[in-house]
Structures are given as C-alpha cells and as structure tokens.
C-alpha positions in Angstrom: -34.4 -30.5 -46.1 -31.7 -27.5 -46.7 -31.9 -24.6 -45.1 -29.8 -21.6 -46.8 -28.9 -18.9 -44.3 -28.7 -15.9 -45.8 -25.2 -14.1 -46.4 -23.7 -12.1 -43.0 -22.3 -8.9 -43.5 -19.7 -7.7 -41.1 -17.8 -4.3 -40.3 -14.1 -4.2 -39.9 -13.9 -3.9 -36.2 -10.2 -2.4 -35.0 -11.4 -1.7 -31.2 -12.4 -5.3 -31.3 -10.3 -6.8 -33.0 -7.3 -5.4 -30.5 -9.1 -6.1 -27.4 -9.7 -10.0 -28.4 -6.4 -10.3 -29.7 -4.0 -8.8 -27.1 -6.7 -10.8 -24.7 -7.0 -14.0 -26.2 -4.6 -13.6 -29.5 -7.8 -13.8 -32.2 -6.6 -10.9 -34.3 -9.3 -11.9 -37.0 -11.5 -14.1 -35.6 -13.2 -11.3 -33.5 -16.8 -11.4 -34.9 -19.2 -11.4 -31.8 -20.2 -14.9 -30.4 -23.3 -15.4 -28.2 -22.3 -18.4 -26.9 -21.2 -18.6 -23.2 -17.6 -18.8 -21.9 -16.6 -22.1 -21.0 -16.2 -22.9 -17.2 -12.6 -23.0 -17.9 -11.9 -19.9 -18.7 -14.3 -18.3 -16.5 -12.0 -20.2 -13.7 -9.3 -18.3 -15.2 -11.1 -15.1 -15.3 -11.5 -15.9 -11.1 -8.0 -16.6 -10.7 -7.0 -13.2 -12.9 -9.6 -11.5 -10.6 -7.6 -12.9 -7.8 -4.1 -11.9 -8.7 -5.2 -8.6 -9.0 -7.0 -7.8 -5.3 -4.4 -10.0 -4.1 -1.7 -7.7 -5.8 -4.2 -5.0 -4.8 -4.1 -5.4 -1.1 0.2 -5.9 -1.6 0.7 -2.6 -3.1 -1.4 -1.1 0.0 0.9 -2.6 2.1 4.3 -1.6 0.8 2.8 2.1 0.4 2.2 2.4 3.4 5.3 0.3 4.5 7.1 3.2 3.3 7.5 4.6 7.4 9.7 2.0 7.9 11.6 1.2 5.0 14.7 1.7 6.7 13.6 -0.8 9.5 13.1 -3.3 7.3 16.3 -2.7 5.3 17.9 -3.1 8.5 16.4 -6.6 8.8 18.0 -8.0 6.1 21.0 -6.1 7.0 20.8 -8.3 10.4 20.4 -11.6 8.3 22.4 -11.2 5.1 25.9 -9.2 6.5 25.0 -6.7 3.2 23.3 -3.4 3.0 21.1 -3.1 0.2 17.7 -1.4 -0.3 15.2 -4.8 -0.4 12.3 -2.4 -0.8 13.5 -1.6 -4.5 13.1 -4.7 -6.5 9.8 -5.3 -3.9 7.9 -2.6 -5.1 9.7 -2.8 -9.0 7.9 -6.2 -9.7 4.6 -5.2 -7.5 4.2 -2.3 -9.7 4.6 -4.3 -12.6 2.6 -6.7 -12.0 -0.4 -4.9 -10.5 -0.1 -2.9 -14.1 -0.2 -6.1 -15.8 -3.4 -7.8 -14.2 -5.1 -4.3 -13.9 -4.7 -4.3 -18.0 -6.0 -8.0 -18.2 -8.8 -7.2 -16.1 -10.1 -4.0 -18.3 -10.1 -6.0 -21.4 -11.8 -9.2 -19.6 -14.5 -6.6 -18.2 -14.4 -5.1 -22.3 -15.3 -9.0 -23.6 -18.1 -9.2 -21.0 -19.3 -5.9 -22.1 -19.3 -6.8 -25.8 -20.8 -10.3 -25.4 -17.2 -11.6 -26.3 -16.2 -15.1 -25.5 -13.7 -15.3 -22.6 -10.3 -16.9 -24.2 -6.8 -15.9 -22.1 -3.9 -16.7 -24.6 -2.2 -19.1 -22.7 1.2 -17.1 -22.1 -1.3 -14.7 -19.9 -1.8 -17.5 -18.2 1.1 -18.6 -17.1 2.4 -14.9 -16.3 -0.7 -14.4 -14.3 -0.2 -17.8 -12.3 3.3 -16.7 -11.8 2.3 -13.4 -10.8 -0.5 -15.1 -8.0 2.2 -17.5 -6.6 4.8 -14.9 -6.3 2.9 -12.7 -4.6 1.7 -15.7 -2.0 5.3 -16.3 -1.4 5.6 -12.6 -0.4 3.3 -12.7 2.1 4.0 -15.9 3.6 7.5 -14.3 3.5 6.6 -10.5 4.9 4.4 -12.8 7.5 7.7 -14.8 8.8 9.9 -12.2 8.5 8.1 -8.8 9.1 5.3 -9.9 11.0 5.1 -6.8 13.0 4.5 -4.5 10.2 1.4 -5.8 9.6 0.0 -3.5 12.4 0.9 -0.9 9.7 -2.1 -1.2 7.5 -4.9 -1.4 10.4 -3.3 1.9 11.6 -3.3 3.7 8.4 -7.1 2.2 7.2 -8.1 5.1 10.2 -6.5 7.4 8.3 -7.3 6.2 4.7 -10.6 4.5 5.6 -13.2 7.2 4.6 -11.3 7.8 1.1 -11.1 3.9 0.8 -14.6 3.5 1.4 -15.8 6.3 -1.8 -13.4 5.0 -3.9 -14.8 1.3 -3.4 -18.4 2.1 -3.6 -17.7 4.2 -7.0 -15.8 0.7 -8.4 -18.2 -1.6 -7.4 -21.2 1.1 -8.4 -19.2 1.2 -12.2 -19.1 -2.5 -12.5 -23.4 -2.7 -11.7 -22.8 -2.0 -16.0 -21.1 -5.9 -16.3 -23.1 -7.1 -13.3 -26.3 -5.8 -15.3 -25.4 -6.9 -18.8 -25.0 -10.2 -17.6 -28.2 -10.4 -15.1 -30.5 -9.2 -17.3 -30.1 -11.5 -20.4 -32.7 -13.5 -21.7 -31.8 -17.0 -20.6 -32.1 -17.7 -17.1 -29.3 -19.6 -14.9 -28.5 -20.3 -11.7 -25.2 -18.5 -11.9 -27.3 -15.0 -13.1 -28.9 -15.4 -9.4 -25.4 -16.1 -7.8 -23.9 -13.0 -9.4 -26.8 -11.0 -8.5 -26.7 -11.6 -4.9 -23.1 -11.7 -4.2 -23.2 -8.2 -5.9 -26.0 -6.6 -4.0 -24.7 -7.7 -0.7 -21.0 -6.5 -1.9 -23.3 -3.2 -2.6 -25.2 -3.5 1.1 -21.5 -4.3 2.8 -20.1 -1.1 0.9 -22.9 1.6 2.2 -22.8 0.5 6.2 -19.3 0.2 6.1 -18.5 3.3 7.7 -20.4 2.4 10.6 -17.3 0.6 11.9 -15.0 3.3 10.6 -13.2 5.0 13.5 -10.3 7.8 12.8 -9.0 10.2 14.8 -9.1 12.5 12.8 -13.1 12.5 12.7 -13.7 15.0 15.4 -13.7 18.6 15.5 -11.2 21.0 15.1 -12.1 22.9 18.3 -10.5 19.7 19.9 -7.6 19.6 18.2 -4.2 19.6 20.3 -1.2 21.5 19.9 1.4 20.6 17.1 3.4 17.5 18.1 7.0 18.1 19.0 9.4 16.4 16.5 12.6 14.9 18.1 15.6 13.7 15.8 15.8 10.2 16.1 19.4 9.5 15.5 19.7 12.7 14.1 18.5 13.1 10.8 20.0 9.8 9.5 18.6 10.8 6.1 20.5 14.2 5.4 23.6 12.8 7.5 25.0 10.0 8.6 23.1 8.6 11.7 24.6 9.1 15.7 27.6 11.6 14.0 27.9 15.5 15.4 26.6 16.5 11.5 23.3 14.2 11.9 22.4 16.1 15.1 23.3 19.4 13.7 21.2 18.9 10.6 18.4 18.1 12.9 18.7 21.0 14.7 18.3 23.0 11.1 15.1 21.3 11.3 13.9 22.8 14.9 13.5 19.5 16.4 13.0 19.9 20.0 14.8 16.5 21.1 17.8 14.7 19.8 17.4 10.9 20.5 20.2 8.4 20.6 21.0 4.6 21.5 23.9 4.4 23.7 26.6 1.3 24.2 29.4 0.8 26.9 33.0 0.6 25.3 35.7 -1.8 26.9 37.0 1.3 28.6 33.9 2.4 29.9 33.1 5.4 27.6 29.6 5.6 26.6 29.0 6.1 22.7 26.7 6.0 20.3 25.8 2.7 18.2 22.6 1.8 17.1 23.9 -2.4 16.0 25.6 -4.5 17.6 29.0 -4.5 15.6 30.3 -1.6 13.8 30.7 -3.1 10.5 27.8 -1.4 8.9 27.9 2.2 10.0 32.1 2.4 10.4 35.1 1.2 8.4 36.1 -1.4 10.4 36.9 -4.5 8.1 40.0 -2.2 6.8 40.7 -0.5 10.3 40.5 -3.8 12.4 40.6 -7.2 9.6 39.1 -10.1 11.5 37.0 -8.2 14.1 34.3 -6.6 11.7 32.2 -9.1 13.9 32.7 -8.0 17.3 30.5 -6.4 19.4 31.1 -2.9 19.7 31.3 -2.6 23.3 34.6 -4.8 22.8 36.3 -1.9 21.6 38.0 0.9 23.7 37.3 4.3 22.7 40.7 4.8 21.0 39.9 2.0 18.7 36.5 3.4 18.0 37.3 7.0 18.0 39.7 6.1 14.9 37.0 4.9 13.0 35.3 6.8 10.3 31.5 7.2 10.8 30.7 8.7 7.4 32.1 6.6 4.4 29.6 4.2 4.7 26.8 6.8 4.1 28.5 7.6 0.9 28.8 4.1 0.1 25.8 2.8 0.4 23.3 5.7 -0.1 20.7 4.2 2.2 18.0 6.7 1.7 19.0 7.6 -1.8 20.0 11.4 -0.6 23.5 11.5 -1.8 23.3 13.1 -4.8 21.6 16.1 -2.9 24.5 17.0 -0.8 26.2 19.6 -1.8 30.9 18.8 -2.5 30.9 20.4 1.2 28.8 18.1 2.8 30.1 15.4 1.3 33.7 16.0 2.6 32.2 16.6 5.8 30.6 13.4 5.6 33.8 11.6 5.1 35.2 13.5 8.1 32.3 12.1 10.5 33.5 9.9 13.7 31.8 8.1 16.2 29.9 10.8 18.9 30.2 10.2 22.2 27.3 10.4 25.0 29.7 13.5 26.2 29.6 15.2 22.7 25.9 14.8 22.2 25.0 16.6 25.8 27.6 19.2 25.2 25.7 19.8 22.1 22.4 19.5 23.2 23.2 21.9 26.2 24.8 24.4 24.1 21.4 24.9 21.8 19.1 24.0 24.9 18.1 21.0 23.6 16.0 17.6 25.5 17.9 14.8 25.1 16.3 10.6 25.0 18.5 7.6 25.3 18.2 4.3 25.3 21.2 2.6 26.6 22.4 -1.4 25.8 23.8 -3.6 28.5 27.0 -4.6 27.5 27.4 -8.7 27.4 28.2 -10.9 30.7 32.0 -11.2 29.9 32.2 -7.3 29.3 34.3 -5.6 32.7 31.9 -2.6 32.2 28.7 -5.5 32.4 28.1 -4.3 36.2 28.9 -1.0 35.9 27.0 0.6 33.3 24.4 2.5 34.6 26.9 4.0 36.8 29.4 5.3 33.7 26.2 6.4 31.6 25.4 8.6 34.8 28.7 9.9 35.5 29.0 11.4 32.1 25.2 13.1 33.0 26.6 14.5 35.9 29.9 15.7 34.5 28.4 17.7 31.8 26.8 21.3 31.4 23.3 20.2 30.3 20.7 20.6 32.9 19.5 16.9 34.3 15.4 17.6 33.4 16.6 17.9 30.0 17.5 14.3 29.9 15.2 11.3 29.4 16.2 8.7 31.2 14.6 5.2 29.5 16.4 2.2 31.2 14.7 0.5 33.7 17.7 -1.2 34.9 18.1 0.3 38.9 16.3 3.5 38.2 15.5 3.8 42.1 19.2 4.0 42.0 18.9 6.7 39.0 16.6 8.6 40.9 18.7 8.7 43.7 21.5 9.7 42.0 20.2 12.9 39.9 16.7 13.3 40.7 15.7 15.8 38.4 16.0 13.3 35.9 13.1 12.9 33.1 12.0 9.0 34.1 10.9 7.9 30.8 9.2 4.2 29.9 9.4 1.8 26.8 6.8 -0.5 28.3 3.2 0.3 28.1 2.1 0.1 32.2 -1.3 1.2 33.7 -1.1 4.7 35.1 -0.6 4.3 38.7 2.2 1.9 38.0 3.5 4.9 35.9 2.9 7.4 38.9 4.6 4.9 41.5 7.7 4.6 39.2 7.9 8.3 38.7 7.7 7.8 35.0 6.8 11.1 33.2 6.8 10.4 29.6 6.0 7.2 27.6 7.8 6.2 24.7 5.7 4.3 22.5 5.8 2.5 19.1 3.2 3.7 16.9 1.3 0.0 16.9 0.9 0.8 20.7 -0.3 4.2 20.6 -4.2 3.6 20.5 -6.2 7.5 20.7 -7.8 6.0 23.7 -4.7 5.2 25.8 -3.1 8.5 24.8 -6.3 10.8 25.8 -6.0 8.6 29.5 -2.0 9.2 30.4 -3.0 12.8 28.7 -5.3 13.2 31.3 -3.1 12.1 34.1 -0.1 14.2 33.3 1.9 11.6 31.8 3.4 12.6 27.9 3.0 10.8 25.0 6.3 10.3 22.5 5.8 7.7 19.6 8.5 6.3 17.2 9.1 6.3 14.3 7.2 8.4 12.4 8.4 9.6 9.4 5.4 9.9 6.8 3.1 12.8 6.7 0.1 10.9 6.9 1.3 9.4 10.2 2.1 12.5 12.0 -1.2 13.7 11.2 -3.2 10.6 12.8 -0.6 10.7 16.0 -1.5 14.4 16.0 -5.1 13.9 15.6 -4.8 11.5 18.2 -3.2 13.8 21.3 0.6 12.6 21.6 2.7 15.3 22.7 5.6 14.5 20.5 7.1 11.7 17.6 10.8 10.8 16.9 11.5 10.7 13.3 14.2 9.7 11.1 12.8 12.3 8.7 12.6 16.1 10.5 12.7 17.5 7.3 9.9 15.6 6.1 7.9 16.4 8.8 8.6 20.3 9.1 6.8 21.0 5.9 3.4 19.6 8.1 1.9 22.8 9.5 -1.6 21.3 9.8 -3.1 17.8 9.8 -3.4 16.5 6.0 -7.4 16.3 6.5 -9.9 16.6 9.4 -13.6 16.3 9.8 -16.1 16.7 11.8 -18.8 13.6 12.5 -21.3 15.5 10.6 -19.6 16.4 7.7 -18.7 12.9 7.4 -22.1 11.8 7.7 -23.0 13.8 5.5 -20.2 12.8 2.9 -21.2 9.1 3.5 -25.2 9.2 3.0 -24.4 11.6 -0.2 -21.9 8.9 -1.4 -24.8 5.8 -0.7 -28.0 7.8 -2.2 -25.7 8.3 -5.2 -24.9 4.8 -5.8 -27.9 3.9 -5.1 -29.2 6.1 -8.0 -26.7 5.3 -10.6 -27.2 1.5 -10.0 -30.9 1.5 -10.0 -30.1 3.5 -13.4 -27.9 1.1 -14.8 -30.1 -1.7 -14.4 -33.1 0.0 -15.9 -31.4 1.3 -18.9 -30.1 -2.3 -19.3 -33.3 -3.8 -19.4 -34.5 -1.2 -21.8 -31.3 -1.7 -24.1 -32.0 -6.0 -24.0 -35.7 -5.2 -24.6 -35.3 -4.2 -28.1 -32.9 -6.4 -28.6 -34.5 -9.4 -27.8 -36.9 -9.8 -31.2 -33.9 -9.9 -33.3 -31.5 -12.8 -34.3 -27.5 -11.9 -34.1 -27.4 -11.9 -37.4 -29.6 -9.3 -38.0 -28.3 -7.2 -35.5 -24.9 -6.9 -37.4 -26.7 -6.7 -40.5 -28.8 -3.7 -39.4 -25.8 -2.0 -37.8 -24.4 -1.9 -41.8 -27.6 -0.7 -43.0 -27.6 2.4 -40.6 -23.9 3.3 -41.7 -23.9 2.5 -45.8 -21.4 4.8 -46.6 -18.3 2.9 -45.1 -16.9 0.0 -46.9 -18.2 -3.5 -46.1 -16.4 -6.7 -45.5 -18.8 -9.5 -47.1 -18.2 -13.5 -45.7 -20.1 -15.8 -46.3 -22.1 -18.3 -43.9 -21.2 -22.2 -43.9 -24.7 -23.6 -45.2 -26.5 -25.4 -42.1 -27.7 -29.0 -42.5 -30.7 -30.6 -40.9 -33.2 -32.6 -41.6 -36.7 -33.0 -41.0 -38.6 -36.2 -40.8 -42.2 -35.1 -41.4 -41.5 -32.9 -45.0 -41.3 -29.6 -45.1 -41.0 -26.5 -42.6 -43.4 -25.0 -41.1 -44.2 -21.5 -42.0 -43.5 -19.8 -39.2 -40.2 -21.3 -39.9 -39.9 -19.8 -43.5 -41.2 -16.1 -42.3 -38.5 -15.5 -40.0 -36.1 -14.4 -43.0 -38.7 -12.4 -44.9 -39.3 -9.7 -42.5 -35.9 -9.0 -41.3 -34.6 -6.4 -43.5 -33.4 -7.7 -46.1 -35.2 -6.0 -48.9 -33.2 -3.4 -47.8 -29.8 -4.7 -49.5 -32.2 -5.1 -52.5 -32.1 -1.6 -53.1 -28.8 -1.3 -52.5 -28.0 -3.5 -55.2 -26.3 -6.1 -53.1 -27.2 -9.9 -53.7 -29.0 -11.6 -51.1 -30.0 -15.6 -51.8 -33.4 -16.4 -51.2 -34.9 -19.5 -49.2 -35.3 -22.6 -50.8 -36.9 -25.8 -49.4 -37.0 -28.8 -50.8 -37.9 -32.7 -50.1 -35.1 -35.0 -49.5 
C-alpha cells in the first residue's frame, strides 16, 4: 500500500533560521525536527558547557587578581629580564573567549527551547576545543607559577559570596524553562530522570548555600571599627615612580599616615632604597654602568647609585598605564627622580610627622657591609631628626640588640607568632599579607594590644573586607584609590541577610514550581497533535502573511494483510484540513490501494 502525506506548509522563519545557521550553519534547512540530538553532539554541547564555567571561574580569577597585578608583573619581570604588562593579553583573549562560549551557549539553550536538533558547525568546534585547552594550560600555568594567588579568590568569595549566591540561584532558577521543556516530554528516558535530579539537587545545593557563607562584613554596624589607616607602600608607585622623593610626596597628597620602604646596604655602607635585587629595572644602568645591569645593588657605592636616574624607567615602561595623566611638569620631574636614601626618607617623614615601615635586605656573604648592617641601618635612625616611635622596626635579625640600641623603637613582625611570643619579643604591630589576615586572628592580637597592618591592598573591595574585619591599617600601592573609600562598599546585618536569603529561596521556589506547571500545561495540548499539523495550524491562525509551500517526499510502506485500518485513515480527516479548502488552497486526498 501507498500512503500520501498530505502537503506541509511552512512560514519563512528569520529568528530561526539565524540561530540554526550561525549555530550549526543550516541557513535553510531550519524547519523544526523532533528527533533527538545525537549523543555526539550532545557530548559537544557538555564540552561547550565546560569551556564556558571553566572560562567562567578564569575571568573570576583575573578580576579579582586585579590587587596584584603589579606583583605578578614583577614575576615575569624576575624570569624573563623584560618589563611588560602579562595581565594585558591574559585578560584580552579571556574576554574573548568567555564572549564567544557565552554566545554559543545562548543559541544551544535557543535549539533546546525550540525542539531544534543540536548540530555545532564544526569550526565552533575546534575554536571551542582550543578555547578549553587554552584555558587548562592557564591554570596549570597560574598553578606553577602563581600558586599563591590562589588564596585571592577564597578571600574575595567572603566578600562576593552573598551577591554570588542571588545571582546563581536566579541562573539556575531561568534555566528550570530548558530543564522543564525537556523533562516533561512525552517519551520517557532514563536521561529525563538524570536531568531532573542533577537539577533539583543543583537547586537544593543553591538555597542552603549560605549556611556556610561567612563575611565580615555580615555583622552590625554598631561594631564596626574605625577607618583603617592607609600607608604608602613604596610611595605611590602608581602616580610616581616607586622609592623616589616624588613617590613619597605624592603619597603624602593622599594623607597616608605611613610611608613604607624596602631598604638595601650599598658597598659603602649607605642604606637606600631598592625594592629588586639589581637595578636594571627601576634605574638606567645598562647605559650608566654596560656589563653590570646584573649586579646586585648592594655592589654599588652610593656615588655610583646616586648617579643613576630613578625615573626614566617609569616613563618607559608605563607600568600602571598612568603616564598619559601626568601633567609636562610631572613628567620632567619624573625624569629628574634619583635613588632616595634611608636618610632622605626620615628627613621627610619627620618634616611632615609621618610613621615610617622598613623592611631591610641582608646584603650577600662576600658583601664588607654583610656583618654590619643592622648597625649602619641604625646609625642613620639615630642620626636623624625623626622621633624613634615613629619608626617600625621589621627585621628580626639581633633585634634584642635593636632594642638596646633605641628602645623606643616600634618592634614590628612579618611572621605570624602566637601572642605571648609577640608580648615576649616586644612586637607591637603585625605586618601581615592579606592571605594571613583571617577576622578571627585579627579580633585576638586586637584584643591584646597588638596592631594589625596588611599588605597590599589596593582594591576597594579589599579595604572594605580588611576594614570589616578590625585591622588597624593596609599598605597600598594605590592611596589614591583608596582615599575615595569613606565607608565599606556594603554591610549587613545577620538578619537582613537572612532575610535577603529566604526571600531569594521562596522566590525560586515559586517561579520553578511555575515553570514546570505551565510546561505541562503547554505539552498537554500539544500532545494530540502530529508536527505537522502543528505548523499547519500556526499558518491557519496567521493567513494574511505570505506562505512558503514544499512539498513532502511520499512515504513508502507496505502492509502484508491488505488495507489500513481505519483508525489509520481518520487521522488525516479531522486535522484541519478542510480549512485550506476554503481558502482555496489544494490539499491531495488519501488514497489506498492494493498492491
């Protein structure tokens, strides 16, 4: 027997027809197909899926990476001899390619949501594949070569963790539409049960989440501590080049309460300040000195290094990208800069009554200054006009010694001890690096009378959590960043937040339970009705627009016991097609006949 399907009508599609072909490039064959995707490209799908949380997760990372950009700059400085700014062409191809999967994902989600046929063009593929082992590489790489900075993230999720939380539960709450749509369908699988689980406990995960949140910044404002003092670490290294007289003074614009420096021995014995080794990044010495651009700094006397210019290289190489802000003035005084002194630095910070922090750097074994220079770093103390509790002393090299010498010295710690360790070392002030600085630690040496200062902190959201937390003061390489701070950037109390995250839950809670039932309502009309007819009717409703006819290849089978039955033969009576009678538009009747 031959069976005649009756003509299909279809609607010129544009929305469709885009979304398959910039997906899958089928520009015309875009009419919808009920049949499932295969396991291929639903593996594809996966690994898309992948690429983009993975890129996801990357992005979080280098945004809030963005404290210590200069650190890790200085990394690669350490390994590669040349300054450059690594972070640019990082975050260029991250952005990129978090764009790119994000774009693929909304038109995969689009094909689900339309009953399309999954189908990646094969040159998605291979970008996305590229994109997925690129970004691996990065990590493995950031892991080998960064692995500190990884403390970053866990840090900032107290900070970000309540905002993180809504804006999960309000994705994973939009896609119960595609988790529905594919649930609720009328054949049954195995995979429909999968899907359905993984995304109700997803959903379960999402709402008692904030159980384990913790933030500092949850508590209420009654508690909250005084502003954090901001000291001028190196300066400000991003208005002026670092460790020169104009650094410090730009700082002091800034009302920083400290000026912090790291201190080196030269031959001669002269203390100045050097944050490297060598003074090939931060000085002109390849032209100055040819052949010793490698040296260690404290291999110079101070005539050598005093002859140096300390501010071309800022002009050079731009490293925060502040150049072109600087006024023609500044710019000629930043050609001018030398290398400070220890000397210079107290005189200054004397003159505007100003704390000064130092670390100091043990000049190598050969070096003639190697025994002696504790001794010159406290001579220069002694021999200048700032008073001696206005200096921080840091090293723990002989400071029984120290504290013999100049007792009124601020004895200031690195390491992380227990307080009465603290207390017998006469150690009044902790400096800390922000992975360190847990709110629990700081509230105990609060409580026993020994400060808090953490380093580096240079982003807004940062100073907030450290001020949240009780720390008494931050270094930053950013002052001016941090001046424009009056007030934490958000603060709540453990009600309010309760209160924001049962809202958030009852919410999703609704809208899911929603979605699914309107679902189910939508697929329950639906399911009397063949495909075809479903296009056919959508024509019918709209007869003013212009239709596309095509006709259907005729469908071949044949039946060993004669003719169909008649349940067989009524399913294309009542289906709406004497409707296109009276519109005048041709429809072929059934015919059966006996082979």
């Amino acid at each position: 027997m031959v069976k005649h399907q009756p003509l299909q009508v279809y609607e010129r599609q544009l929305c469709l027809s885009c979304l398959t072909g910039i997906y899958g490039c089928r520009w015309k064959r875009y009419q919808r197909s009920h049949d499932d995707s295969t396991k291929w490209e639903c593996s594809w799908f996966l690994l898309l899926c992948c690429s983009f949380l993975l890129l996801l997760v990357w992005s979080y990372f280098w945004l809030e990476a963005r404290n210590d950009y200069n650190e890790f700059n200085w990394l690669l400085y350490n390994r590669s001899a040349v300054w450059k700014d690594g972070t640019v062409p990082i975050l260029t191809t991250t952005l990129t390619g978090l764009t790119y999967t994000a774009f693929l994902m909304i038109l995969a989600l689009c094909h689900i949501a339309l009953g399309q046929q999954l189908n990646l063009y094969w040159i998605h593929k291979i970008v996305v594949l590229a994109i997925l082992l690129t970004t691996i590489t990065g990590v493995v790489s950031i892991d080998d070569f960064w692995q500190d900075e990884w403390d970053i993230v866990i840090i900032s999720l107290q900070f970000t963790g309540p905002f993180l939380h809504i804006g999960a539960l309000a994705a994973v709450t939009a896609l119960g539409w595609f988790i529905a749509g594919q649930v609720l369908r009328v054949e049954r699988s195995r995979l429909q049960v999968v899907t359905l689980v993984i995304y109700v406990s997803v959903l379960l995960v999402l709402y008692l989440v904030p159980i384990f949140i913790s933030s500092p910044c949850i508590m209420d404002r009654s508690k909250l501590g005084p502003r954090p003092a901001v000291i001028g670490r190196r300066g400000a290294p991003m208005l002026a080049p670092e460790h020169t007289i104009m650094s410090f003074s730009k700082a002091l614009q800034q009302k920083v309460t400290a000026l912090e420096a790291d201190v080196t021995i030269s031959l001669d014995g002269v203390p100045f300040l050097m944050r490297d080794r060598t003074l090939r990044r931060t000085t002109n010495v390849d032209k100055m000195f040819p052949g010793r651009q490698d040296h260690d700094a404290s291999f110079f006397n101070w005539t050598e290094i005093r002859s140096l210019s300390a501010g071309l290289w800022f002009l050079r190489d731009d490293p925060y990208w502040t150049v072109q802000y600087m006024s023609e003035k500044d710019r000629k005084r930043t050609a001018n800069q030398t290398v400070c002194s220890l000397a210079e630095l107290l005189r200054l910070a004397a003159r505007t009554n100003r704390s000064v922090i130092f670390s100091l750097r043990r000049p190598p074994p050969q070096h003639p200054r190697h025994q002696l220079w504790v001794s010159d770093a406290l001579k220069v103390i002694q021999r200048s006009s700032i008073l001696p509790e206005q200096v921080m002393w840091t090293p723990d090299w002989y400071r029984k010694k120290v504290r013999a010498a100049v007792p009124l010295l601020q004895q200031t710690s690195d390491e992380k001890l227990p307080v009465a360790e603290l207390k017998e070392r006469g150690i009044s002030t902790l400096t800390l690096h922000y992975s360190q600085a847990r709110a629990q630690d700081i509230r105990q040496f609060s409580g026993s009378n020994v400060s808090v200062n953490v380093y580096p902190v240079n982003e807004p959201w940062l100073y907030s959590l450290m001020w949240c937390s009780g720390v008494q003061s931050v270094s930053s390489d950013a002052p001016h960043i941090l001046k424009k701070v009056p007030n934490p950037i958000w603060i709540m109390s453990a009600d309010e937040y309760g209160l924001i995250w049962i809202t958030s839950d009852l919410i999703s809670v609704a809208i899911v339970i929603g979605i699914f039932i309107f679902q189910k309502w939508k697929m329950s009309g639906m399911r009397s009705y063949n495909p075809e007819q479903i296009m056919l009717s959508a024509v019918v409703r709209r007869p003013s627009r212009d239709v596309n006819f095509m006709k259907e290849k005729l469908i071949f089978s044949e039946i060993n016991n004669g003719i169909g039955s008649t349940d067989e033969l009524s399913m294309y009576t009542g289906n709406g097609l004497d409707v296109y009678a009276r519109d005048d538009i041709m429809m072929p009747a059934l015919h059966a006949s006996k082979l």
